[in-house]
N, C-alpha and C positions, 0 to 999 in steps of 0.2 A: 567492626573495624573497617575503615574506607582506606582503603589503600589506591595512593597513585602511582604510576610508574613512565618514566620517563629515558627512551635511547637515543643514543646517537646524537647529542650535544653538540660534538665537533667543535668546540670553540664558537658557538653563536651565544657568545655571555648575554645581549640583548633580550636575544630571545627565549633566553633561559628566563632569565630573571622576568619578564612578562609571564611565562609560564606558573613561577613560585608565586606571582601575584595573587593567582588561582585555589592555590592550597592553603589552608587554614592549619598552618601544622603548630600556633599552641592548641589546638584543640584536642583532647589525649585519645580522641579515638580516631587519626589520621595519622599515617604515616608514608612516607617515599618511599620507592624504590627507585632507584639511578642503575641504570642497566648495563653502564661502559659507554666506552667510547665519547669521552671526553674531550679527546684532546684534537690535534689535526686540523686546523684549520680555525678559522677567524683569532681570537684570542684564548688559546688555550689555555695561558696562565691562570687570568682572571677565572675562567672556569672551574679550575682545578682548586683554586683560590675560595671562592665560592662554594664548590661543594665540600671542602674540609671546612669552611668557617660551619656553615649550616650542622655537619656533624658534631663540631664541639659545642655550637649552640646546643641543640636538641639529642646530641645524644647518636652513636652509631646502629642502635637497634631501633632510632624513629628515621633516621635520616638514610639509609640503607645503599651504599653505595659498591657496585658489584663491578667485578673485570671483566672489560671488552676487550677485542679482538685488537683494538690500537693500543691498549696498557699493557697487554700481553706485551706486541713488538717493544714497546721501552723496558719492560720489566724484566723480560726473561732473554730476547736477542738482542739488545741494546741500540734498536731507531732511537734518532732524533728527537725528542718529546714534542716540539712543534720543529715546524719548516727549518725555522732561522734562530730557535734557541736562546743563543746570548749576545745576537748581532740583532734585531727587531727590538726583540722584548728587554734591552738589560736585564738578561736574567743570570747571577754568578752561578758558576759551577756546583756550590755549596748549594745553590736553592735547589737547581736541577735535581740532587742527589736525595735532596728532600724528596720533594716529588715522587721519585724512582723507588724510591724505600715505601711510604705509601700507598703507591700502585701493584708494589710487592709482595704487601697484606692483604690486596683485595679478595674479597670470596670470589669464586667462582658462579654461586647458585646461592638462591635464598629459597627457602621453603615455609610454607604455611599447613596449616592441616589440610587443605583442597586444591593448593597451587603451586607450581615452580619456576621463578622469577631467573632467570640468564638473559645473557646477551643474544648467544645462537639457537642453542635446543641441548638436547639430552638424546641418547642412544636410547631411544623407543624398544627394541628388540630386546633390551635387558627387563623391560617392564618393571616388576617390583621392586628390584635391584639396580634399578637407572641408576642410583645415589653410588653403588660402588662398580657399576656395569658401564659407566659413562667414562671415554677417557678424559681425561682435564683440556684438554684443547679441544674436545666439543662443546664444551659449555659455552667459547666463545668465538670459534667457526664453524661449527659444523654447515657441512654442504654433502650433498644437495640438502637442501631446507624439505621439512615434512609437517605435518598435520596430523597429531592423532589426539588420542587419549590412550593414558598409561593403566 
C-alpha cells in the first residue's frame, strides 16, 4: 500500500489541489491521509469542500481525513471556521453548521500495522497503551513536540 499524507492545508485550496495532482488515488493500492488543519486561512471553504467531495468519491477509508488542532477549536470550543465566515465567503449559517458536525466525526489518529498517522503526537510514555494512554487533545497539540519510537 502507498500511502500519502498530507498537514496543515490551512485554506491554500491551490496548492492543495497541485498536491492531489500527484496522487493516483484510482489506483487501489494508494491511499491519503489529511492530517487536520484545514481550515484558517486562504479559502477554507473550498478546502473543506474538497476534501468531503474526495471522501464521497473515493470512500473515507481511502481518503483518510483526521482532526487538527484548528477543527478541534470549531468543533469542540466554537472559533470562527474561517476569519470572516459569512461576510467573505457567503457562507449561510446552515453550511457552517454542516461543516462543524463533520469536523465533529473527525478521528483523532489513524493506524496501520507499523504506523500512527495524527496531526501532533501521542503520549510516548504510555508506550503499548498510547491508543488508550493518550489524552484526546494530544493527538492534536501536544507540545513540547518529541521524536521517538513506541
Amino acid at each position: 500500500m502507498k500511502i500519502y499524507a498530507m498537514s496543515d492545508i490551512h485554506g491554500c485550496i491551490d496548492e492543495f489541489n497541485n498536491a492531489l495532482k500527484l496522487i493516483d488515488l484510482e489506483d487501489t493500492n494508494t491511499m491519503l491521509i489529511l492530517l487536520g488543519d484545514y481550515i484558517h486561512g486562504g479559502d477554507s471553504i473550498a478546502v473543506l469542500d474538497k476534501v468531503i467531495e474526495l471522501q464521497k468519491q473515493y470512500g473515507d477509508q481511502k481518503v483518510v481525513a483526521l482532526m487538527g488542532n484548528h477543527e478541534e477549536a470549531v468543533a469542540e470550543f466554537g472559533m470562527s471556521l474561517t476569519e470572516t465566515d459569512t461576510v467573505e465567503h457567503h457562507v449561510s449559517p446552515l453550511a457552517l453548521s454542516k461543516y462543524k458536525k463533520w469536523m465533529k466525526k473527525l478521528p483523532r489518529y489513524y493506524k496501520t500495522d507499523t504506523q500512527i498517522f495524527c496531526h501532533a503526537g501521542v503520549d510516548e510514555e504510555a508506550e503499548d497503551l498510547w491508543e488508550v494512554g493518550t489524552d484526546p487533545y494530544m493527538f492534536t497539540g501536544k507540545f513540547p513536540p518529541e521524536t521517538g519510537e513506541l
